[in-house]
ZAMARGU-4260 file (C-alpha; in steps of 0.2 Angstrom, whole numbers, plus 5000, padded with zeros to 4 digits):
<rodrens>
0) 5000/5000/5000 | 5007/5018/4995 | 5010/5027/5009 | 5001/5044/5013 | 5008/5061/5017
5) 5000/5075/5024 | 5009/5092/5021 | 5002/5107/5027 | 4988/5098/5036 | 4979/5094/5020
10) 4979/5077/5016 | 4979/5074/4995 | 4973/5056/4996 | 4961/5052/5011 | 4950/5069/5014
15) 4947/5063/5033 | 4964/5063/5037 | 4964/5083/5036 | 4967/5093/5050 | 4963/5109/5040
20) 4945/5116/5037 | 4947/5131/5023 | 4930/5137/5030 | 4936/5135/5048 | 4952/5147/5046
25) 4955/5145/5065 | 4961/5127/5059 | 4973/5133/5046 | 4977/5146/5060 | 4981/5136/5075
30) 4990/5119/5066 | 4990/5103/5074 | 5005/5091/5074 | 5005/5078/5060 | 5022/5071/5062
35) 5021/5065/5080 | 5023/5048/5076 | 5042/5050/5067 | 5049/5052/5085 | 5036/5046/5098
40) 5030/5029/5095 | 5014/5029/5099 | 5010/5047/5101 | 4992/5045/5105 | 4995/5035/5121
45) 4997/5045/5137 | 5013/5042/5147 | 5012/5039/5165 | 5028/5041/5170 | 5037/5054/5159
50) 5034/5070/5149 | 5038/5065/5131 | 5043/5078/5116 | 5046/5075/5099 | 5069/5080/5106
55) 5063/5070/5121 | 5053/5053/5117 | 5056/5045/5133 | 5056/5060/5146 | 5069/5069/5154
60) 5087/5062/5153 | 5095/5058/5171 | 5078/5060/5180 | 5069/5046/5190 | 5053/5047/5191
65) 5052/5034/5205 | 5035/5026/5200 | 5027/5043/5201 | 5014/5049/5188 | 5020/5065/5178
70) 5006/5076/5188 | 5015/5069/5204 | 5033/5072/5199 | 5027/5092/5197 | 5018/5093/5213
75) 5034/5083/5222 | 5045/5097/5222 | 5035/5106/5233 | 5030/5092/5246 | 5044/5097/5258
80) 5041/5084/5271 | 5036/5070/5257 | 5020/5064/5265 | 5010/5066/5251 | 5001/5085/5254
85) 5006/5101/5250 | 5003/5114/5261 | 5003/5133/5258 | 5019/5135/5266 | 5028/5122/5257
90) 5023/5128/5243 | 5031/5145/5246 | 5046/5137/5253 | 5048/5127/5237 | 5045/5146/5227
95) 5058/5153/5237 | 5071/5139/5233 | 5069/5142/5213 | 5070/5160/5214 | 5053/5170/5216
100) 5054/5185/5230 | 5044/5184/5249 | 5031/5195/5240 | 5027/5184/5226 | 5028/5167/5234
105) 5018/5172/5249 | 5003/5179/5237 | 5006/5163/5225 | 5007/5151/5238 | 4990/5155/5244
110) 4983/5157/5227 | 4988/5139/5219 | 4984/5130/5236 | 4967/5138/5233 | 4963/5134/5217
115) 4976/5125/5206 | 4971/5118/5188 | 4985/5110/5181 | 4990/5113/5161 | 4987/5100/5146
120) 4987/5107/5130 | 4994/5095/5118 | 4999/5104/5100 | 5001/5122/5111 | 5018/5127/5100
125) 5010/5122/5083 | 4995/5130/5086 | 5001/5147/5094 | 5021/5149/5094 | 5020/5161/5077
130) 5035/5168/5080 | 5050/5153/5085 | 5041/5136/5079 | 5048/5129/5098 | 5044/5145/5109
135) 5032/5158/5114 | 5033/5174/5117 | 5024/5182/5131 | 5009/5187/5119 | 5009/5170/5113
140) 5008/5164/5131 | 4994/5177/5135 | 4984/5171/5117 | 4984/5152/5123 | 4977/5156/5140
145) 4964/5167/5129 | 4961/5153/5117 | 4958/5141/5130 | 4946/5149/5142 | 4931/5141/5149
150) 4915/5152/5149 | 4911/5160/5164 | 4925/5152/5174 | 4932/5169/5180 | 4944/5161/5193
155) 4950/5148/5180 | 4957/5164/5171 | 4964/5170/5182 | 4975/5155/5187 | 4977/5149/5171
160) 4988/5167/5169 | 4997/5166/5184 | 5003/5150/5185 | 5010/5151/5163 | 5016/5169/5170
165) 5025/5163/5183 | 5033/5149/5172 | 5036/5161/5160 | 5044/5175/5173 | 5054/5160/5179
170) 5062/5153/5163 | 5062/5164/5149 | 5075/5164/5139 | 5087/5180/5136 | 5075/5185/5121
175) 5060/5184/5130 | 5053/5167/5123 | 5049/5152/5136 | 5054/5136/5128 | 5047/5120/5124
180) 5059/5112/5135 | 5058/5121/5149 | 5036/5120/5150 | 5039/5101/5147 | 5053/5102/5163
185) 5040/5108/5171 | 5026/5096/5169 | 5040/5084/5176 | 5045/5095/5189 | 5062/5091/5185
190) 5064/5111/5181 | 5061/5114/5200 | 5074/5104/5203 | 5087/5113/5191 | 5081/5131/5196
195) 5085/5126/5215 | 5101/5120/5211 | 5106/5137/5200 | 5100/5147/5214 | 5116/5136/5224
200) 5116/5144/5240 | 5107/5160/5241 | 5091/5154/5247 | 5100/5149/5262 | 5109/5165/5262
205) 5092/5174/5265 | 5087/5167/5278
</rodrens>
């Protein structure tokens, strides 16, 4: 059997493999990934333990999971005392360690332990990173939160911005743009642990 490409989103031989509606120009204008599969097997199965990319198919090199799910991996790094519940004031310790001021992690700490959705967006660069294909700038950034709002959920809004705008704040790059690397470190929470470890010994220093 000849074998089918998609370019572009448009299929040439099988219509229903499209992922482009000319009539729908919000498809053409947010793509979605076609080409998963060349360096993912299996792209449509959700991982348990690791937060694949198309540079990283099987997670984060050097970081153990240690039987942990990808949502638990983020939320370890705050659990100071590792018994499984993170309080307020670990999560403003664990702020304080990677680098945000007293201010900011006091007034976040309360906020996240409030209410805390958690980010999934699969295809987020290809659909909104217009200006490098493997970052976003802060008005990409504000555009995703925008394109995925849920009607009437005022306080998801406003998490949903903090918690990309602290992400953002704490890894952009010297131009400005967050990475693809550094948001999938984060799902893994292996980017708390490397934060911590460039801040070294000033956290301790402080206090």
């Amino acid at each position: 059997m000849a074998e089918t490409t998609i370019t572009g989103g448009m299929d040439q031989r099988n219509p229903a493999l499209t992922t482009e509606a000319t009539l729908a120009p919000i498809t053409i204008q947010r793509k979605v990934r076609t080409d998963l599969e060349t360096s993912i097997p299996k792209p449509h199965m959700a991982r348990g333990l690791v937060a694949p990319d198309m540079d990283h198919p099987n997670g984060t090199p050097g970081h153990s999971h240690n039987g942990m799910s990808v949502l638990q991996q983020h939320a370890a790094f705050f659990d100071q005392d590792d018994n499984g519940i993170v309080y307020p004031w670990e999560t403003y310790s664990g702020l304080r360690q990677i680098g945000f001021n007293v201010i900011v992690s006091f007034i976040v700490a309360i906020m996240i332990n409030a209410v805390l959705s958690y980010p999934t967006l699969p295809n987020i660069f290809s659909k909104y990173a217009r200006t490098v294909p493997d970052k976003l700038s802060f008005g990409e950034l504000w555009d995703m939160t925008q394109a995925n709002r849920d009607i009437y959920d005022f306080l998801g809004w406003i998490a949903s911005k903090l918690e990309w705008g602290l992400l953002y704040f704490l890894a952009r790059d010297e131009d400005g743009f967050l990475s693809k690397e550094a948001i999938r470190r984060c799902f893994d929470g292996s980017l708390f642990d490397y934060c911590k470890a460039q801040m070294g010994g000033d956290y301790a220093k402080q206090e």
